[in-house]
N, C-alpha and C positions, 0 to 999 in steps of 0.2 A: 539581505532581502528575505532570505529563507526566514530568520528569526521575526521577522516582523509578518509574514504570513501568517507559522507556527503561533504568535501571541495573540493576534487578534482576527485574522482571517481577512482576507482582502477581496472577494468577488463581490462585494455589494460597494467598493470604496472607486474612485475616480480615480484614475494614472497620478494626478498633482496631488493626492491622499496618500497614497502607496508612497510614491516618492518623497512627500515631509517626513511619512514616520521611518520612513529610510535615511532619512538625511542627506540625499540626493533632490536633482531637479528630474523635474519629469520630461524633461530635452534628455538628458543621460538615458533615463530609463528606452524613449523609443529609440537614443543611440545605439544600446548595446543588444535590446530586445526586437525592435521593429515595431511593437504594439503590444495595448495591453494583454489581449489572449497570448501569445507568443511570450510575455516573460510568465503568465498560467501555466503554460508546460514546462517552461523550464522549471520553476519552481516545483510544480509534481514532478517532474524527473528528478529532481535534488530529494525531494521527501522521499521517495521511492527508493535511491540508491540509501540513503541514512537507514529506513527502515529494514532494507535487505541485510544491510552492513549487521543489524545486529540481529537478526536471524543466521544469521553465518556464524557469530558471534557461538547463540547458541548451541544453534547446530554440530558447531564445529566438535562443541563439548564432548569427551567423553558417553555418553549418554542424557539427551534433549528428553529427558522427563516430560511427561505430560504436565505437574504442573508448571515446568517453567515456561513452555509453549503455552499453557493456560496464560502466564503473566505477560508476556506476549502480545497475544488474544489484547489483553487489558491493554493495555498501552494504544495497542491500535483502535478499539473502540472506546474510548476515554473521552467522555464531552466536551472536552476541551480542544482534541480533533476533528470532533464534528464540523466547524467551519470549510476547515482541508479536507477532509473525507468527501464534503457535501462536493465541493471545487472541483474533486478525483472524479466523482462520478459525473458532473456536466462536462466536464469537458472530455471524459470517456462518451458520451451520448454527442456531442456536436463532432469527433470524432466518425463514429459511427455511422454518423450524415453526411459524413466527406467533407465536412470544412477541413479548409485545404491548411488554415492554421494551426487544427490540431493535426492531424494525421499522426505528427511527428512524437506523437502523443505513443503510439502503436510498435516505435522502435523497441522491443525489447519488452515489452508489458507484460508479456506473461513469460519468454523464455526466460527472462531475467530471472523471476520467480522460481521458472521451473527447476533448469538447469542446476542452479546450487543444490535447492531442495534432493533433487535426483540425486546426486553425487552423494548426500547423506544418506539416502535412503538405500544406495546401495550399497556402502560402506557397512550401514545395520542388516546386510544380508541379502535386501531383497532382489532380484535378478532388474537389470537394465531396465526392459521393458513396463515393470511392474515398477517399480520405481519412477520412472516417467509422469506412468498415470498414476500413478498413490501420491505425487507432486502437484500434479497440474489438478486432481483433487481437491489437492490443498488449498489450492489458490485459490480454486472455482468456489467453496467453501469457505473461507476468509470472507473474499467479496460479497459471495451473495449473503451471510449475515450482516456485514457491514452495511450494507443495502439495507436488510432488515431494523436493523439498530437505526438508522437513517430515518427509515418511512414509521418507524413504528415508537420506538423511546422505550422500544420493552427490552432493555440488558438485561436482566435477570434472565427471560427466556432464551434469547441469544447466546448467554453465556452458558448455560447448560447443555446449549446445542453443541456448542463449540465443545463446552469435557466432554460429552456423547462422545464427538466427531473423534477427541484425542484419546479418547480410552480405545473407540474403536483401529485408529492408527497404530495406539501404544502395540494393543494385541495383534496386530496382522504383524508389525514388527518380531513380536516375542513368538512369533509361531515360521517365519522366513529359517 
C-alpha cells in the first residue's frame, strides 16, 4: 500500500482506485483500515517511521555532516514527494480540527522526531536540555520549509534555507 502511495500519490483517488493499484478490493481496504482517512494515517505513520529510519541511519553515523543531512533535506523535498508531503500536511490540519479520524495522526509526531534527534545531539556534546530544543528545532524547521516548498515551488530558496539552518546546527555542534 505504502509503495503505491510513494509512486503516485493517493488523496485525490477513490478507495476502489487505491485498492486496483494495490491489488486489493476496496472491501479489504475498509476491512483492515475502517475508511479511507484512517488507512491516510496509517500510510503517513509508515512514511514517517521509513523516513526517521534513515535519519537514525545517518545520525547514527560517526559524524551527520551537514551535507549528508543537506541530502536528506533532498529526499524529503523531492517533487516526487510532493503528492505525500501535500497528504502529511492535510491531514496534520483536519488533525488540528479534532477530526476524531485523524488525531491518531498526533501519536508520536514530533516525539518520534524529537527523541532520536536529542540522543544524537547529545552524544555530539550538547547538554540534555539543549539538545531537546536544537531537535524539536529541527523538526519545526524541516516542516515549516517543507510547507514553504509546498505553497511556493521555490527549492532553490528553501534549500539554502535548509544549509543556512545546517551550517548554523553544524557550528553550535562544533562549539558544545
Amino acid at each position: 500500500m505504502i509503495e503505491v502511495a510513494l509512486a503516485d500519490g493517493i488523496a485525490d483517488k477513490s478507495l476502489r482506485a487505491i485498492a486496483e493499484a494495490a491489488g486489493t478490493s476496496h472491501r479489504m481496504l475498509i476491512h483492515h483500515f475502517g475508511s479511507k482517512e484512517r488507512l491516510f494515517v496509517e500510510i503517513i505513520q509508515a512514511v514517517e517511521a521509513h523516513q526517521r529510519a534513515t535519519l537514525d541511519r545517518l545520525s547514527g553515523s560517526e559524524d551527520a555532516a551537514p551535507q549528508e543531512l543537506f541530502r536528506f533535506w533532498q529526499q524529503l523535498r523531492s517533487p516526487k514527494l510532493a503528492p505525500q508531503e501535500r497528504l502529511f500536511f492535510e491531514i496534520y490540519g483536519q488533525a488540528l480540527q479534532g477530526r476524531e479520524w485523524a488525531t491518531p495522526l498526533f501519536d508520536g509526531i514530533v516525539e518520534n522526531w524529537v527523541a532520536p534527534l536529542a540522543v544524537s545531539l547529545e552524544e555530539g556534546g550538547l547538554g540534555h536540555d539543549a539538545a531537546r530544543a536544537t531537535a524539536r528545532l529541527c523538526v519545526a524547521v524541516s516542516r515549516g520549509l517543507l510547507l514553504d516548498v509546498l505553497a511556493t515551488g521555490e527549492y532553490a530558496e528553501a534549500d539554502a534555507a535548509m544549509q543556512l539552518f545546517l551550517r548554523m546546527l553544524h557550528g553550535q555542534r562544533d562549539s558544545a
